[in-house]
C-alpha positions in Angstrom: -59.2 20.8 129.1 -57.9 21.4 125.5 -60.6 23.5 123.0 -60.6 22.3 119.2 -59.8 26.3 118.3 -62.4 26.9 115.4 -60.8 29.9 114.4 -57.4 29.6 115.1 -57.3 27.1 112.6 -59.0 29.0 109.8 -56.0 31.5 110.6 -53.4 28.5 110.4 -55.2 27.0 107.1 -54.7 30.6 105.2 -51.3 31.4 106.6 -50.5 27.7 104.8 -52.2 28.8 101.6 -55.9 27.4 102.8 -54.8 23.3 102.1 -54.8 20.8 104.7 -52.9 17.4 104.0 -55.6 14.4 104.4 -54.1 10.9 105.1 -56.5 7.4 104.8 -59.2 6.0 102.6 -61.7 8.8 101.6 -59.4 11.2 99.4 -57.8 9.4 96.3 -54.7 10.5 95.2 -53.8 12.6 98.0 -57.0 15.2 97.6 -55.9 18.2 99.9 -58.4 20.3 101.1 -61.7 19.7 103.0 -64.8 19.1 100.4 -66.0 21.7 98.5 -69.3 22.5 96.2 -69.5 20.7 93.0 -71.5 18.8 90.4 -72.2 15.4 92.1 -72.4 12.2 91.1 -76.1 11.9 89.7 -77.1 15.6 88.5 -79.1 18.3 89.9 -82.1 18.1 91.8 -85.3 17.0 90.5 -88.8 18.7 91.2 -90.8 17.5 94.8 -92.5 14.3 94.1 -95.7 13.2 95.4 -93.9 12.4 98.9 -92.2 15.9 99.4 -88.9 14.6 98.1 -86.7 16.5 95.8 -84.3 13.7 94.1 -81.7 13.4 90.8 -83.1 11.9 87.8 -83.7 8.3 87.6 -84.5 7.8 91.6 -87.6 7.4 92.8 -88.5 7.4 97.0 -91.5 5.8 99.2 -92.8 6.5 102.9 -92.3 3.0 104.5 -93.7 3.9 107.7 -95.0 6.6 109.9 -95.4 7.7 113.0 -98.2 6.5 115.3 -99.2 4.2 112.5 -100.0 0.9 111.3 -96.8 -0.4 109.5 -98.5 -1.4 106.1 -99.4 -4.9 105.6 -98.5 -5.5 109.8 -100.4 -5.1 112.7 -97.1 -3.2 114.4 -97.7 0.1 115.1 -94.4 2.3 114.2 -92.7 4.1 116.8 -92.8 8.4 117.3 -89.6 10.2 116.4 -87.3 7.5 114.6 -84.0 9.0 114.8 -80.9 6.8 114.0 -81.1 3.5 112.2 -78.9 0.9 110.4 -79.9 -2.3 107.7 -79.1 -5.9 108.1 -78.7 -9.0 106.0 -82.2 -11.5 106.1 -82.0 -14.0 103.9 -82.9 -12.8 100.0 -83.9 -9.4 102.6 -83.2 -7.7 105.0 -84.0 -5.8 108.1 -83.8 -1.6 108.9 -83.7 -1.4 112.4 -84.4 2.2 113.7 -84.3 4.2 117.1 -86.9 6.1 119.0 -86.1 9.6 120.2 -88.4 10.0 123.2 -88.3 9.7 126.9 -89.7 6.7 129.0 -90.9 4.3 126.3 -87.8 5.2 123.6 -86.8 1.9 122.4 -86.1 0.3 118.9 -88.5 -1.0 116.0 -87.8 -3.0 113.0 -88.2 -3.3 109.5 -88.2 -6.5 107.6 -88.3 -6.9 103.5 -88.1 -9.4 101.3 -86.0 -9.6 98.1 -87.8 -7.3 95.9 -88.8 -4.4 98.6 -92.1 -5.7 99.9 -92.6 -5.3 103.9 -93.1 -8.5 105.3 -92.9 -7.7 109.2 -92.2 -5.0 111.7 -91.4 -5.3 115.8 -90.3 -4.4 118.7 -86.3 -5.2 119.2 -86.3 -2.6 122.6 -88.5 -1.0 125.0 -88.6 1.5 127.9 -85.0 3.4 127.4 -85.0 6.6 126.8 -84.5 9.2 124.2 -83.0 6.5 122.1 -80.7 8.6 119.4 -78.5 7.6 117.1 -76.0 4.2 117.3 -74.2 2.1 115.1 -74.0 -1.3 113.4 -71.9 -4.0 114.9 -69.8 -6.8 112.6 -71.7 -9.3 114.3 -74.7 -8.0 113.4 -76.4 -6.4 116.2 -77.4 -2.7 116.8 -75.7 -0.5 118.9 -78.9 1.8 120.5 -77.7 5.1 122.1 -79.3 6.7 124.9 -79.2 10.3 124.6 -79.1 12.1 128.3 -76.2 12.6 130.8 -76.7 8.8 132.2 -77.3 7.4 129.3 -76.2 3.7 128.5 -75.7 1.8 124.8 -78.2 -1.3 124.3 -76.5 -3.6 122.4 -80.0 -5.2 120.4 -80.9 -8.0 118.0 -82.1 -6.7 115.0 -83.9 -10.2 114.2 -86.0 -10.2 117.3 -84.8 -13.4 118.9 -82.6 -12.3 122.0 -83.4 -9.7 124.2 -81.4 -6.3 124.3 -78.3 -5.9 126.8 -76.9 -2.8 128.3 -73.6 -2.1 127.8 -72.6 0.1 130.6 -68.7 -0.6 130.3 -68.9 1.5 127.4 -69.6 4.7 129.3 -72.8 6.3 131.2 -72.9 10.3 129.2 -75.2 11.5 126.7 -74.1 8.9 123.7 -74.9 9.7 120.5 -73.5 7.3 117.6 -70.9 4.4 117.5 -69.0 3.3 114.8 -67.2 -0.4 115.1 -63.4 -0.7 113.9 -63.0 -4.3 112.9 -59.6 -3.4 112.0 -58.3 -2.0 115.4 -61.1 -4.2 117.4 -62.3 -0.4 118.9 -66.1 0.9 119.1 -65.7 4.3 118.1 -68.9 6.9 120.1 -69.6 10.4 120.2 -71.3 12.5 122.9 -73.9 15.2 121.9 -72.8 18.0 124.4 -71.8 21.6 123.4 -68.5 20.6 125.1 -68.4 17.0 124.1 -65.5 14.4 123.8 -64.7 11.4 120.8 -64.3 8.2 122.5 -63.6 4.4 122.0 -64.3 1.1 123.3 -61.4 -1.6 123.3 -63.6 -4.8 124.6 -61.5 -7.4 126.8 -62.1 -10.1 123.4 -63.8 -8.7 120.1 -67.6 -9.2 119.6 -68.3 -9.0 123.6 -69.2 -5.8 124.9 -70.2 -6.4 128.2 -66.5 -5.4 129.6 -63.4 -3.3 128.2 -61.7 -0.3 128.4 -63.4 3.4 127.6 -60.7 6.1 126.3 -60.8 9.6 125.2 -59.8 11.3 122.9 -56.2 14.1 123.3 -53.9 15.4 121.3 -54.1 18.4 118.9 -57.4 19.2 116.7 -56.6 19.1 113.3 -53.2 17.0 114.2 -52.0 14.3 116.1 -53.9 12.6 119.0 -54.2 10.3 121.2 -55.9 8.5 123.6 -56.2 8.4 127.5 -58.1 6.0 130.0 -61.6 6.9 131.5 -61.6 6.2 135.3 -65.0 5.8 135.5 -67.3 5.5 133.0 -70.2 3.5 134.5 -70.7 5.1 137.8 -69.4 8.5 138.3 -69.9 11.6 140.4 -67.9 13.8 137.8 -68.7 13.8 134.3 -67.2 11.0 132.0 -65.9 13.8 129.5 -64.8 15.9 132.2 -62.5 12.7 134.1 -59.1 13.3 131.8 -57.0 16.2 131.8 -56.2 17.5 127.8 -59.6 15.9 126.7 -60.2 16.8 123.1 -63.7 19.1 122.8 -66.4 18.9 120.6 -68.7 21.2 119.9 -72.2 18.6 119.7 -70.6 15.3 118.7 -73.1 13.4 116.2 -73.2 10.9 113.5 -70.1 8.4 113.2 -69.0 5.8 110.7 -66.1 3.6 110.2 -64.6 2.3 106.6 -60.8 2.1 105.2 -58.8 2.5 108.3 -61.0 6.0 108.8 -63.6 7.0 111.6 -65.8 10.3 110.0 -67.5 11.9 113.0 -70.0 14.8 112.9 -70.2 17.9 115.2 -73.0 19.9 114.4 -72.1 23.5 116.2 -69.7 24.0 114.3 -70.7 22.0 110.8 -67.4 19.9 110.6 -67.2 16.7 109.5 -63.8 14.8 111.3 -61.6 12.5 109.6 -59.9 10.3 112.1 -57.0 8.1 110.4 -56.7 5.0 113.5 -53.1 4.0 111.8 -51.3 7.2 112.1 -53.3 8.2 114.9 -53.9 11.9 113.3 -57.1 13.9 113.1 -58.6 16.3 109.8 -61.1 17.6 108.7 -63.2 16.1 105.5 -66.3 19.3 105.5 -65.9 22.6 107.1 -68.4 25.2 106.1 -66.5 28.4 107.4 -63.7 26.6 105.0 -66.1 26.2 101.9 -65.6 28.9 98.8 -69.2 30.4 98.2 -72.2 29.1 100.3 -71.8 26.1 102.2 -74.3 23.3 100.9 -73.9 21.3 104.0 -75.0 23.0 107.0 -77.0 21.4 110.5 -74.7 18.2 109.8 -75.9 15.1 111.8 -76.0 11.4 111.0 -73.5 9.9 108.5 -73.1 6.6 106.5 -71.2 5.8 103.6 -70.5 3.5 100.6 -68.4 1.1 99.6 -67.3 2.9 96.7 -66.3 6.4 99.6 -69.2 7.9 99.2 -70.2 9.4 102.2 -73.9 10.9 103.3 -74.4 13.0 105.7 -77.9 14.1 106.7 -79.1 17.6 108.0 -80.6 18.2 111.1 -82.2 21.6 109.7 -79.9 23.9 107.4 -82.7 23.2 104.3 -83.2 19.5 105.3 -81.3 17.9 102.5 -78.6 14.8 102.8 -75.4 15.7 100.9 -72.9 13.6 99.5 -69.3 13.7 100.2 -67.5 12.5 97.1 -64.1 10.6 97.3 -62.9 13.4 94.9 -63.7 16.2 97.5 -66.9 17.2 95.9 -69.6 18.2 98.1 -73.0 18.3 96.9 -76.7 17.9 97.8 -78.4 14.3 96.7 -81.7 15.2 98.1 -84.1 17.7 100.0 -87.1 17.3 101.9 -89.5 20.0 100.8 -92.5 21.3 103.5 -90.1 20.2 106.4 -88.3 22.6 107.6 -89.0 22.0 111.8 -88.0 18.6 111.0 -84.5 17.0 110.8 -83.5 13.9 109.1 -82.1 10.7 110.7 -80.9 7.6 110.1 -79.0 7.4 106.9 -78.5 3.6 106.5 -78.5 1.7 102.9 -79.5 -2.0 102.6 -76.5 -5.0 101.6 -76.7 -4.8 98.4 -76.3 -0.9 98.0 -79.7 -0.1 96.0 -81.8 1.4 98.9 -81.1 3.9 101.3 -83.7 4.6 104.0 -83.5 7.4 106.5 -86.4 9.4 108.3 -88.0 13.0 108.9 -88.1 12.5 112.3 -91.2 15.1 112.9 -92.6 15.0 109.7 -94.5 18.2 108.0 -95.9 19.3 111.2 -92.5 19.5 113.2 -94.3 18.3 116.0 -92.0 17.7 119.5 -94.0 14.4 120.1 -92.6 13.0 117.0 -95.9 11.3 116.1 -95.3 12.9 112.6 -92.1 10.9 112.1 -91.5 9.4 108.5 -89.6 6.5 107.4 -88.7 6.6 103.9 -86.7 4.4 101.2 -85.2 5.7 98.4 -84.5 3.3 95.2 -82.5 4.3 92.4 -78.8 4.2 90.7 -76.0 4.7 93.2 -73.0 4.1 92.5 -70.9 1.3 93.6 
C-alpha cells in the first residue's frame, strides 16, 4: 500500500523553494503555499467570558445544552459526549442536529430554534448505535451519522424527527468518521479515523438514495494526482475495507470533511494537515501543514471542519490549546476562539445555522474531561461573520 511520505515532501517543498501550486475554490488569485499565521478577519482574542470562552470583539457565546441535562425550556434530556453535528433549515428556524460519542446507546439528538434564537424543542432523531462521531449534511436535508469502530455503518437520519433513521451499509462497514456530499459530481466524500486510514467516496446508483452505489478509494500520489479504485467489499468483509485495493492512499487519522467550490477539505489529525482535494482535475494539496508553518503553528490537534460561503473555513481542535481556527481564502491562518479551563476536552461539531450568524459546536467533555462525556457542552456563538 502507498504511504502519504510526510517528510519526503517537506524535502520536495524546499528543494522547489517551499511553494506548492493550489488549484479550486479556496485560494483567490492563485495563493501558493499552505496557510500561514496572520491577523484574521475579526482581531485578536478577547478575555474568557463568563462561559470559559475567549472570542474577538463584538461576539458574544451561550451554553445551549449540556450533558446529562435538561435541554432548557424541554423536558429532553441532552445526550453525553456530543461530537459532530450539522444545522438545518425550519421554517423562520432551524434545527442543529448533533452526534453522541459513546458505545451502546450513541445515537443523535436535536436542536430546534425559532427565528430569533429561542429553543423551542429538542429529541431524539437515533438511538442504540454506537460511538456515533462525526458525519455530514446531505442536499436533501438529512444527516449523515458516522459510527466510529472497525464495523461501523453511516445512519442516514431525519433531522426533523418524522422518519426513522436508515443504515446505509453500501457505503462501507470501517471505522467512518465524517462525510462530505458533492452535489456537483453526485459523490459522498468519508474519511476513516485509523492511524493508517484511507479517503473514500460514495457514487449512489441515482443521487439522493443511499441505500445502494459504489464505494471507492482513494490512489494516486499525495500531494499530486489521484485517483480512484473500486472497493470489493465494503459491507461484509473478512479483510479490512481500507486494506481491499492495492496502491490505497494512507492517512494518518482521517477526520473532519467538507465539500464547497468543486473542493473536498479533509482533516488528518497525526499529522495536523488539512487536504485539499480538487474533484475536477482530480489532484490532491495541502491547505494547513504545521511542520510547513513559519514560527509556531496555531493550528494543531486538527479535527472537524466546516466552512463559509464567503471560503472561510473552521477547523476545530481536538486538544493542541482547544481553539477553532480560521482558514482564510487569503491563506491566513489564525485562531477565532479558545476554550479556556478545557484542556482534556476537545471540540466538535463546527456547524453554522442558514443564514450564517450562528455557529454552534461542543466541548465534548466539558471542564472535567471526563471519558463518560456527561460533561459535554453545546454552545452557540452569535456575532459578525463575514459573508
Amino acid at each position: 500500500m502507498r504511504t502519504v511520505g510526510r517528510r519526503g515532501f517537506l524535502r520536495g517543498a524546499v528543494a522547489g523553494g517551499g511553494a506548492v501550486a493550489f488549484a479550486g475554490g479556496l485560494w483567490q488569485e492563485a495563493f501558493a503555499a499552505p496557510a500561514q499565521p496572520g491577523a484574521g478577519p475579526y482581531g485578536p482574542l478577547g478575555a474568557v467570558d463568563a462561559r470559559g470562552v475567549q472570542l474577538p470583539a463584538g461576539f458574544t457565546s451561550r451554553i445551549v445544552a449540556r450533558s446529562m441535562q435538561m435541554v432548557e425550556g424541554t423536558s429532553y434530556r441532552w445526550h453525553p459526549a456530543p461530537d459532530g453535528g450539522a444545522c438545518f433549515p425550519d421554517g423562520d428556524g432551524w434545527i442543529y442536529s448533533s452526534n453522541s460519542e459513546v458505545p451502546l446507546v450513541g445515537g443523535v439528538s436535536a436542536l430546534r430554534f425559532a427565528a430569533d434564537g429561542t429553543i423551542t424543542g429538542a429529541y431524539r432523531t437515533l438511538s442504540l448505535t454506537q460511538l456515533n462521531c462525526a458525519g455530514g449534511a446531505t442536499p436533501w436535508k438529512t444527516w449523515l451519522s458516522c459510527e466510529e469502530y472497525d464495523f461501523g455503518c453511516v445512519y442516514e437520519t431525519d433531522p426533523y424527527g418524522v422518519k426513522a433513521a436508515k443504515p446505509r451499509p453500501a457505503m462501507g462497514r470501517f471505522k467512518h468518521e465524517a462525510a462530505a456530499c458533492d452535489p456537483d459530481h453526485k459523490v459522498v466524500y468519508l474519511t476513516e479515523d485509523q492511524p493508517d486510514g484511507c479517503f473514500y467516496r460514495f457514487t449512489p446508483k441515482t443521487w439522493g438514495d443511499l441505500s445502494s452505489g459504489t464505494l471507492e478509494v482513494l490512489v494516486g500520489t499525495a500531494p499530486g494526482p489521484v485517483g480512484w479504485k473500486r472497493v470489493p467489499n465494503p459491507e461484509f468483509w473478512v479483510t479490512a475495507t481500507r486494506d481491499q485495493v492495492e496502491g490505497a492512499l494512507r492517512f494518518k487519522g482521517g477526520e473532519g470533511c467538507y465539500y464547497a467550490h468543486g473542493i473536498c477539505y479533509f482533516t488528518t489529525k497525526g499529522d495536523n494537515r488539512v487536504w485539499a482535494y480538487d474533484a475536477g482535475a482530480r489532484t490532491l494539496d495541502l491547505a494547513y501543514d504545521d511542520d510547513l508553518v513559519v514560527g509556531t503553528p496555531p493550528l494543531t490537534g486538527v479535527d472537524n471542519i466546516t466552512g463559509t460561503a464567503g471560503g472561510d473555513l473552521y477547523v476545530a481542535e481536538d486538544g493542541g490549546n482547544m481553539e477553532i481556527n480560521v482558514i482564510t481564502p487569503e491563506g491566513v491562518v489564525t485562531p477565532f476562539l479558545r476554550l479556556a479551563g478545557q484542556e482534556k476536552s476537545e471540540i466538535t461539531g463546527p456547524a453554522f445555522s442558514p443564514d450564517g450568524r450562528r455557529l454552534y459546536f461542543s466541548s465534548q467533555r466539558g471542564t472535567s474531561g471526563s471519558l463518560l462525556g456527561n460533561d459535554g457542552l453545546t454552545y452557540e456563538v452569535t456575532g459578525p461573520f463575514r459573508a
